[in-house]
C-alpha positions as CSV (number, residue, x, y, z in Angstrom):
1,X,108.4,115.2,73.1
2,X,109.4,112.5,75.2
3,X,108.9,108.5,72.8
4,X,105.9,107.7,75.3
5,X,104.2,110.8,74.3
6,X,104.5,110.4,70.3
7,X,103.2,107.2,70.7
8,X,99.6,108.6,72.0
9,X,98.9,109.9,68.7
10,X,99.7,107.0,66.7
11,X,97.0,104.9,68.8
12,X,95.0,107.8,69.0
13,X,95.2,107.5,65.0
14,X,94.5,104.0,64.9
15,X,91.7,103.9,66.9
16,X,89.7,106.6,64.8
17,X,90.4,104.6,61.7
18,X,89.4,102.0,63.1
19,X,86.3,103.2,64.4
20,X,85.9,104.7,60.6
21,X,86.2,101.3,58.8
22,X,84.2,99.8,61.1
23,X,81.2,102.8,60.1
24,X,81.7,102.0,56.2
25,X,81.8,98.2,56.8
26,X,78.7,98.5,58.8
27,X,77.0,100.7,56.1
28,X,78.1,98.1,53.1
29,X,78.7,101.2,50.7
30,X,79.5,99.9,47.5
31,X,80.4,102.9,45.6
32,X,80.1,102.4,41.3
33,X,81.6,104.4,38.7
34,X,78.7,104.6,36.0
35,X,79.3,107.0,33.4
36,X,76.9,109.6,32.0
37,X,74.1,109.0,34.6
38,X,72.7,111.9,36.8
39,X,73.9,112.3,40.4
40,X,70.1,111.7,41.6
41,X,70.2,108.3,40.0
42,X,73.7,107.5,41.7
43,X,72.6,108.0,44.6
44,X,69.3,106.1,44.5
45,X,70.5,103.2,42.5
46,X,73.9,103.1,44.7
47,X,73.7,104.2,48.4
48,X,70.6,103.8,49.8
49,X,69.3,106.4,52.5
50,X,70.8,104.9,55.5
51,X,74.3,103.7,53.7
52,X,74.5,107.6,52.7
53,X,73.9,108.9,56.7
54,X,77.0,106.5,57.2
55,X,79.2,108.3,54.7
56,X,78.1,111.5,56.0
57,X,79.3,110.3,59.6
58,X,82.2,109.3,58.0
59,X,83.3,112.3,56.6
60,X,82.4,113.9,59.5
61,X,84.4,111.9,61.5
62,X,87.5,112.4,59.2
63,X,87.1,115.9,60.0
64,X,86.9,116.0,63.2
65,X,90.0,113.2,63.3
66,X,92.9,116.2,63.6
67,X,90.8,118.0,66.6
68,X,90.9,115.2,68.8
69,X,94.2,114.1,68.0
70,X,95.6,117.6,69.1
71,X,93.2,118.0,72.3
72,X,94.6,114.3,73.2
73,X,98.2,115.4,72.7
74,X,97.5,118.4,74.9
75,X,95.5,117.0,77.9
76,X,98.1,113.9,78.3
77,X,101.3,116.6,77.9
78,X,99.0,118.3,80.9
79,X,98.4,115.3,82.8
80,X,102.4,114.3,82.5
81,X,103.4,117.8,83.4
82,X,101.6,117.8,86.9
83,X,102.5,114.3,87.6
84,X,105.9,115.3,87.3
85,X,105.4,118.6,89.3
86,X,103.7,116.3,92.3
87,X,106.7,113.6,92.1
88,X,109.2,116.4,92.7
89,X,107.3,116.2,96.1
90,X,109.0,113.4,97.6
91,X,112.6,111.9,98.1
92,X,111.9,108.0,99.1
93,X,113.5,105.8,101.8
94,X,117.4,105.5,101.5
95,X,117.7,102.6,104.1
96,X,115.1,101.1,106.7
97,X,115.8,103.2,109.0
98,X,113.5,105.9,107.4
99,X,111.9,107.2,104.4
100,X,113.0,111.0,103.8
101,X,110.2,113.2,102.5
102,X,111.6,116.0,100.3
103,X,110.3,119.3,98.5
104,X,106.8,120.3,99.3
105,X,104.1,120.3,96.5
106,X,103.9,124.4,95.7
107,X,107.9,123.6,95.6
108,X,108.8,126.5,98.1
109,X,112.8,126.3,98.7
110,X,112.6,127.2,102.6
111,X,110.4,127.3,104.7
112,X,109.2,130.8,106.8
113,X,109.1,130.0,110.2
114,X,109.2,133.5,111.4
115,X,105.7,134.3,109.5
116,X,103.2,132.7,111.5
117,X,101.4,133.8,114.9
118,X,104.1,133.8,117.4
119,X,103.4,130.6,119.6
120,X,105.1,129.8,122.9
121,X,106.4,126.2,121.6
122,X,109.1,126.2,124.5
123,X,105.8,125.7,127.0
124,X,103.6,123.3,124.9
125,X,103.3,119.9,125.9
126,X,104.9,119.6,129.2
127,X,101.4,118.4,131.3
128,X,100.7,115.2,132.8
129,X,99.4,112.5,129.8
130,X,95.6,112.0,130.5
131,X,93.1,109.6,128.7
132,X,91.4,110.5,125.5
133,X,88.0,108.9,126.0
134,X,85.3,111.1,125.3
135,X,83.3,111.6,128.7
136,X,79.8,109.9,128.3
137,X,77.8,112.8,127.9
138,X,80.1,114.1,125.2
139,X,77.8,115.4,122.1
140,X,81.0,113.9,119.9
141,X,80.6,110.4,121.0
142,X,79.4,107.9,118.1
143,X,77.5,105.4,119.4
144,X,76.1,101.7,117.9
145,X,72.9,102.0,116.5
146,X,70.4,99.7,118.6
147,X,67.2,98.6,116.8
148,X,64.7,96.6,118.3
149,X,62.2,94.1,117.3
150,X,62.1,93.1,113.7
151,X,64.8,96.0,112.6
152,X,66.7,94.0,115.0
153,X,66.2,90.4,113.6
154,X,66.6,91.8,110.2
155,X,70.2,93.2,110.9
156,X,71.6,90.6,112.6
157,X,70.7,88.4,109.4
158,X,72.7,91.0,108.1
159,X,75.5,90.4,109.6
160,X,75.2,94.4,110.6
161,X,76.0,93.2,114.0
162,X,78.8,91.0,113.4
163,X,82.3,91.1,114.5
164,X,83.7,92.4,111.3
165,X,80.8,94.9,110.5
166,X,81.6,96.6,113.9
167,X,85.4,97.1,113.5
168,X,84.7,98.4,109.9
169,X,82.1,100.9,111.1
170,X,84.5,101.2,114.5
171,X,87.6,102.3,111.8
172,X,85.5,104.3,110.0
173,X,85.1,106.9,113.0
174,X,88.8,106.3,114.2
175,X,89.7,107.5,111.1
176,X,87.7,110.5,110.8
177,X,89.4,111.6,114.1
178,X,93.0,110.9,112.7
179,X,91.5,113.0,110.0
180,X,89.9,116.1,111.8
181,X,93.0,116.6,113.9
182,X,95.3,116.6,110.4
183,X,93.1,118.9,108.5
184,X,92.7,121.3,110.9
185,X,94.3,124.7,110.7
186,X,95.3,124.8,114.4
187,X,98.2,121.9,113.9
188,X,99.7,124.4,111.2
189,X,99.8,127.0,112.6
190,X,101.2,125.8,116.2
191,X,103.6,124.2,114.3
192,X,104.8,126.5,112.0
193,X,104.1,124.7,108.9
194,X,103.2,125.4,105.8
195,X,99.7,123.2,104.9
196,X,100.9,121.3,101.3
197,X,100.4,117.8,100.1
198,X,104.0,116.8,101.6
199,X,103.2,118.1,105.0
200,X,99.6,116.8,105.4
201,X,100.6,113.4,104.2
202,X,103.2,113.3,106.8
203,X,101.0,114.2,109.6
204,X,98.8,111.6,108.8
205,X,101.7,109.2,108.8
206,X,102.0,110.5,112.0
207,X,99.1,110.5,113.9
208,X,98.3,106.4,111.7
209,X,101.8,105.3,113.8
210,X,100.2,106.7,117.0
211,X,97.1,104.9,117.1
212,X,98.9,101.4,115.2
213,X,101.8,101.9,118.3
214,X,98.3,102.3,120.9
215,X,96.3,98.7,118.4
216,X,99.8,96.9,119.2
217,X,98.5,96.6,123.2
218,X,95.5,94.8,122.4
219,X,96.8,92.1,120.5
220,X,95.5,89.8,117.7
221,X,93.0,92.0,117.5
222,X,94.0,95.2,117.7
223,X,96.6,94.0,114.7
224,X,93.1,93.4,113.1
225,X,91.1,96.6,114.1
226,X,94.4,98.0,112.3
227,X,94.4,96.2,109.2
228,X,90.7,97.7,108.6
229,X,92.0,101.2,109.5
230,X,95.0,100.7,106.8
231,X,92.9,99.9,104.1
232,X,90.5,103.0,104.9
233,X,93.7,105.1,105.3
234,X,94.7,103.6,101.8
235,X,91.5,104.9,100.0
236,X,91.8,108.2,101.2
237,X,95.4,108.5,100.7
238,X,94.6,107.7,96.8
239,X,91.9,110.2,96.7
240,X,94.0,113.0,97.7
241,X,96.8,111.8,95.1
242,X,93.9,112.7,92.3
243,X,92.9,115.7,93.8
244,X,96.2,117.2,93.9
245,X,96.5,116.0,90.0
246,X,98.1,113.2,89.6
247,X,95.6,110.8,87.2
248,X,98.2,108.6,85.6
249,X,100.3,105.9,87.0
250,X,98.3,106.2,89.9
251,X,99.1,102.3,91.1
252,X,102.9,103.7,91.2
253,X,102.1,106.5,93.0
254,X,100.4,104.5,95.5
255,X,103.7,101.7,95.9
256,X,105.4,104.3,96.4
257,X,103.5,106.4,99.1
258,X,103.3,103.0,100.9
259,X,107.4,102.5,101.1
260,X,107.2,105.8,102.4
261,X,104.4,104.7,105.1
262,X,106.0,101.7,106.3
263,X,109.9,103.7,106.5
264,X,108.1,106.1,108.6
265,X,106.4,103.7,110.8
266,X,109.9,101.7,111.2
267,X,111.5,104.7,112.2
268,X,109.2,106.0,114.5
269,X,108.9,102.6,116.4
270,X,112.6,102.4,116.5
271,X,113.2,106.4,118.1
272,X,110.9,105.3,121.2
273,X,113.1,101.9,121.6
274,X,114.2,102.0,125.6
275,X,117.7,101.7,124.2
276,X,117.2,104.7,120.9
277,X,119.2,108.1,121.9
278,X,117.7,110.9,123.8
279,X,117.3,112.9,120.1
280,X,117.0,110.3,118.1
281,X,112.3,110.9,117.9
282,X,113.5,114.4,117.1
283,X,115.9,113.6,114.1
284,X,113.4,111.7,112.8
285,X,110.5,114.0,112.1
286,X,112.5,116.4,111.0
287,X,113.7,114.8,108.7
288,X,110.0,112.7,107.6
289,X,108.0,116.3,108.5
290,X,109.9,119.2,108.4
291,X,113.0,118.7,105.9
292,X,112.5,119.5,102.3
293,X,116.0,116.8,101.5
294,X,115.9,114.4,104.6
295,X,119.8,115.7,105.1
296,X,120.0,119.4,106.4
297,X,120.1,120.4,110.0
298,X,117.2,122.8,111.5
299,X,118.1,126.3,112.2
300,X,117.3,127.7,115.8
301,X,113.7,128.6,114.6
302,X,113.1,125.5,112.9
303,X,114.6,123.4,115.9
304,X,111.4,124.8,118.5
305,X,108.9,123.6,116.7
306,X,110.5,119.9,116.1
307,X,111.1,119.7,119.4
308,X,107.7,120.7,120.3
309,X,106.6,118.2,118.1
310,X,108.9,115.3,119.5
311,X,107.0,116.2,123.2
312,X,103.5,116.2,121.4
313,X,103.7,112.9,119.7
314,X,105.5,111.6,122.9
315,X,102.3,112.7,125.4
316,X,100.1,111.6,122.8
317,X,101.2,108.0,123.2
318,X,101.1,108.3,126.4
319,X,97.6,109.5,126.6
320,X,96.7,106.9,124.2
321,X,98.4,104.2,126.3
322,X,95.8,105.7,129.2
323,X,92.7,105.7,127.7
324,X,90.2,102.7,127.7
325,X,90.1,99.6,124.8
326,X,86.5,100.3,124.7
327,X,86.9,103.9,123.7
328,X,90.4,103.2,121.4
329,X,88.3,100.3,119.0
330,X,84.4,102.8,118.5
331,X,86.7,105.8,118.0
332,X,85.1,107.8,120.8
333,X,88.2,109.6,121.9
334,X,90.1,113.0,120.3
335,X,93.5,114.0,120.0
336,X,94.7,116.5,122.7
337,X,93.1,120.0,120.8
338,X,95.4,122.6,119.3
339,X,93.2,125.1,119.0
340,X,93.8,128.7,120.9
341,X,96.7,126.9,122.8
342,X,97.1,128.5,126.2
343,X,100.7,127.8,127.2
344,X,99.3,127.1,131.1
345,X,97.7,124.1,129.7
346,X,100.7,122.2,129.2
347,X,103.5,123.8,131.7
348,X,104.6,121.3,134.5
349,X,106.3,122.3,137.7
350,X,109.1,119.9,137.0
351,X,109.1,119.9,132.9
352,X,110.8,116.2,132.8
353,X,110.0,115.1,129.7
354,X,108.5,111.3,129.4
């Protein structure tokens, strides 16, 4: 047992005891050693009714004392085991440049990319970049709730209709979008990709750097339209930390998901620099998506789908770039879909990529 872990006892100890002195102080038991007098008499003379409910409590709680102590012992060796599974997950940042993500969470050495439906990656995401607004008769658009009259009055007192209440709401629904296309089967299974915590939490770094890189165009406020995106981002990022077990040192889990954020981000703005190399998006998300150590090469199946992946995130700055500021800050735009992929839907005559 590791010295952290034989310490739990010890408090757990201390705090029972505690917990039992402070019973028989409460109580006031004065216990007396009288000779040759009947137990009835003890009792009635010595420990009145209420003091003797406190002694049985007592006892009761001495008893009880080693049960807890061993189901304590147990549930934190649990907790400590699967934090340590989950931590096994990543490999952090090495320089700026990047933050490396390593073994994914069911710890599967290789990945199978031959398993999956066979998709025609080579023909994906070659067609023109298009805008992602959401035509106006679109059944997904989310529009502002307009009240009228007094509702109104009484909301703007509110604030509901400030500046500030609108991004919030406005980041709320871009975020469910960044969300929907993440979660989804479909960018799996194009992909090739097994669905674990590693690999979700990198496609959401992913798709966060594509709308941040899309924010950056609309200046001082699109930097803070972002900042109420991140924080949203944030919350959901720690809930899915709990959900796939990991319940203590939960604050360091979170730094260091957040070094791993911000090397992603760095190296994704720095692979779409005029000046980077040719290869150099495609290095990078294999090694922040698809590597399991940050270091090895891709085989020839494992090479299609990064590169498909390099010409996805590529066209889908691009169409960001195209669509609308109105439609980028309410969220009423999607990601291109994934779903039944038809490979005439993204083959160009020339296939130059942008």
């Amino acid at each position: 047992m590791l010295p952290h872990q034989q310490t739990l006892p010890i408090i757990f100890l201390l705090i029972n005891f505690v917990f039992l002195f402070a019973l028989l102080a409460s109580a006031d038991i004065r216990i007396k050693v009288i000779k040759n007098v009947e137990v009835g008499n003890l009792i009635n003379q010595c420990i009145p009714w209420e003091h003797f409910v406190a002694l049985g409590l007592s006892l009761w709680w001495l008893t009880m004392l080693p049960r807890w102590s061993r189901a304590a012992v147990h549930l934190y060796k649990l907790g400590s085991q699967n934090n340590m599974e989950l931590r096994k997950d990543f490999c952090f940042a090495a320089s700026r440049s990047y933050a490396k993500v390593a073994m994914a969470a069911d710890n599967s050495a290789e990945k199978d990319f031959s398993t999956k439906p066979e998709v025609h990656l080579n023909k994906m995401f070659w067609s023109k970049p298009c805008s992602l607004a959401l035509p106006q008769d679109s059944p997904l658009r989310v529009e502002e709730p307009k009240y009228e009259g007094i509702r109104h009055i009484l909301f703007k007192l509110l604030l509901f209709y400030s500046k500030e209440s609108k991004s919030i709401r406005g980041a709320n629904v871009v975020y469910r979008r960044i969300v929907s296309q993440v979660d989804k089967p479909a960018i799996y299974n194009v992909f090739n990709m097994d669905k674990t915590f590693k690999t979700t939490f990198s496609l959401l770094v992913l798709h966060m750097w594509l709308y941040l890189r899309r924010l950056k165009e609309d200046g001082q406020e699109g930097v803070e339209f972002g900042q109420y995106l991140y924080e949203i981002y944030n919350h959901d990022v720690e809930l899915r930390v709990s959900k796939a077990g990991v319940n203590l040192l939960l604050t360091r889990w979170m730094k260091d998901l957040e070094k791993i954020f911000y090397g992603n981000i760095v190296a994704y703005d720095a692979a779409m620099l005029p000046e980077a190399k040719y290869d150099e998006l495609l290095n990078v998300i294999w090694r922040n998506i698809f590597s399991d150590d940050g270091l090895s090469k891709p085989n020839d199946a494992a090479m299609g789908a990064v590169q498909a992946m390099a010409r996805y995130a590529r066209r889908e700055s691009t169409c960001l770039s195209l669509t609308d500021k109105e439609s980028i800050l309410s969220g009423n735009f999607m990601f291109s879909s994934l779903e039944n992929p038809r490979s005439d839907d993204y083959v160009r005559e020339d296939k130059t990529e942008f």
